[in-house]
Phi, psi and omega in degrees: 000156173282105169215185190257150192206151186254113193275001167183165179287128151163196189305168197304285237292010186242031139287101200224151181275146186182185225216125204224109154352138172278147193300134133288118170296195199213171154316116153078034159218149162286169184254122163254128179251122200263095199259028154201147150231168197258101189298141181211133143036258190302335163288320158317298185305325187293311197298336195261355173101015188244005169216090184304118212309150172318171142271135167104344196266142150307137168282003191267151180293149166091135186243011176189156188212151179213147175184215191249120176278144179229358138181189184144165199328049190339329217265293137015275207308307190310295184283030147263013202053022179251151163205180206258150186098000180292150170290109156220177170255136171243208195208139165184137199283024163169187185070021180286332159258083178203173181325304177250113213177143220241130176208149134345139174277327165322339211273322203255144167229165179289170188267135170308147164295132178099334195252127184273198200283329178251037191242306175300329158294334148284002215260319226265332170263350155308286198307299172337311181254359131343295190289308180297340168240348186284305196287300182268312170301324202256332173068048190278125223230155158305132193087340165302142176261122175246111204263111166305059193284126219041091182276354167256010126017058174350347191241306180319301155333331196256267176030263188308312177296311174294317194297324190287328170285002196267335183119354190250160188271110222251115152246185187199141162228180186173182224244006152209179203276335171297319188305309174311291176329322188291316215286274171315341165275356179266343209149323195264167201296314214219114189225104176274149192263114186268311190287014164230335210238140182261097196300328183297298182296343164299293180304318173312309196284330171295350174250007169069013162089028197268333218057192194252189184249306171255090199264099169257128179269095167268021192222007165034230142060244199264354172287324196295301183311316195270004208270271164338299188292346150320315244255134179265151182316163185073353206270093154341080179267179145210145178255165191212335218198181196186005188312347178229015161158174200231329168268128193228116163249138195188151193322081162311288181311333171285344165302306186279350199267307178281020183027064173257147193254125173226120196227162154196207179186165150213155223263335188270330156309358185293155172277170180287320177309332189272316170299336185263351172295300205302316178322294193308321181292328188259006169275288167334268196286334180262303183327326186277344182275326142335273177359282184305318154118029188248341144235125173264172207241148175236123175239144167240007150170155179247113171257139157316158162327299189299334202262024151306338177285296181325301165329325195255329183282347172269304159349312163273350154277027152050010173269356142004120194217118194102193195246151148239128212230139149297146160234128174271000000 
């Protein structure tokens, strides 16, 4: 099979196309012949030496995918309801970019009705890591406020759309005025300009000095301190990301005065038992909502496979609003 391989740690051009044995499932994973994968985060981090692969994970890059099951554990599938040739999307701790590729059968969900394969494909570590922390670690209830740090994101983006269908008041912030402008058309109520703006006096004053209920963080480092001070009682952060530092110092007395939860994760390293709970939850509650078309999938461009570098050199220039998603 045809995949993408990070042929030594550096910048996107040491992403190069070659050639792989095909994947064999295992007990309780499927074969996908994979027509879109989805780019994220952590393959920059993967491609630069800076996020070291699971033990047991493939080393080729890429967490997600949607194509065609072509075989796999029968006996799995049936009590999944799956069979071959069906349209799915998965979740998978590596091996995504390729042709071919092997996921937990707990890992696949169907493709929305209506949605093509790089739409779908766009869909499974946003959501995935949406669901797990805005919604279940952080516990975000209808009427509740969730302030979104980048929101024109892949992850900002999935944010803003569960959350509003979800009942909570969306702020958001990003790093121009188009993103904002992209942010509010997706949903959200408020999109601050961080790089004009001091988003902590933004937030008080659009919340009457109440704060949010909820913080989802990708940036960590000096956003905590400032971060804290957002936060209405009771008030939630989570980090997800460390992308402005890996160290934070910040207002302990505002922790304890304001009984604030400051928690985070990280999605890959998670057990399967933990990813298929999430599946079942975002099959339930999110999907139909897909369907419906009340949430959408955001891509804001597709490269062929071989065009991975490009992919990822766009990625890092962070002018994106959305997913970037490969074609096979």
């Amino acid at each position: 099979m045809r995949v993408i391989e990070i042929t030594s740690f550096g910048p996107p051009e040491v992403l190069q196309a070659g050639t792989r044995p095909d994947p064999v499932p295992t007990a309780g994973e499927v074969l996908i012949r994979v027509r879109a994968s989805g780019i994220n985060r952590p393959d920059v981090l993967q491609r630069t030496g800076n996020y070291p692969v699971p033990p047991g994970a493939s080393d080729i890059p890429g967490l997600e995918v949607a194509g065609e099951i072509v075989g796999g554990d029968a006996a799995a599938m049936l009590a999944a309801h799956l069979t071959i040739g069906d349209r799915v999307c998965a979740l998978v701790a590596g091996g995504g970019y390729a042709e071919l590729c092997v996921a937990p059968v707990g890992q696949c969900l169907p493709v929305p009705a209506g949605l093509s394969d790089i739409e779908a494909a766009s869909l499974p570590e946003t959501f995935f890591t949406v669901w797990s922390n805005v919604f279940e670690r952080a516990r975000l209830q209808k009427g509740e406020i969730l302030l979104v740090q980048g929101g024109s994101s892949g992850i900002g983006v999935t944010a803003i759309q569960i959350a509003k269908a979800m009942g909570a008041t969306v702020l958001v912030t990003a790093g121009t005025d188009e993103k904002c402008a992209a942010c509010v058309a997706l949903g959200a109520d408020h999109a601050i300009n961080y790089k004009t703006s001091d988003f902590v006096e933004q937030v008080k004053t659009l919340t009457k000095g109440q704060g949010v209920n909820v913080i989802l963080d990708m940036v960590g480092g000096s956003y905590v301190a400032r971060e804290v001070e957002c936060l209405a009682e009771g008030g939630r952060l989570v980090i997800i990301a460390v992308q402005g530092g890996l160290k934070a110092e910040f207002n302990a007395g505002l922790v304890l005065r304001r009984r604030l939860t400051i928690t985070g994760s990280t999605l890959r390293p998670r057990s399967l038992e933990f990813k298929t709970a999430v599946a079942t939850a975002l099959k339930e509650k999110v999907w139909p909502l897909i369907a419906s078309g009340a949430i959408k999938s955001v891509i804001h461009a597709t490269f062929l496979a071989d065009d991975a570098c490009r992919a990822h050199a766009l990625m890092e220039s962070n002018e994106h609003i959305g997913k970037i998603v490969l074609t096979w």
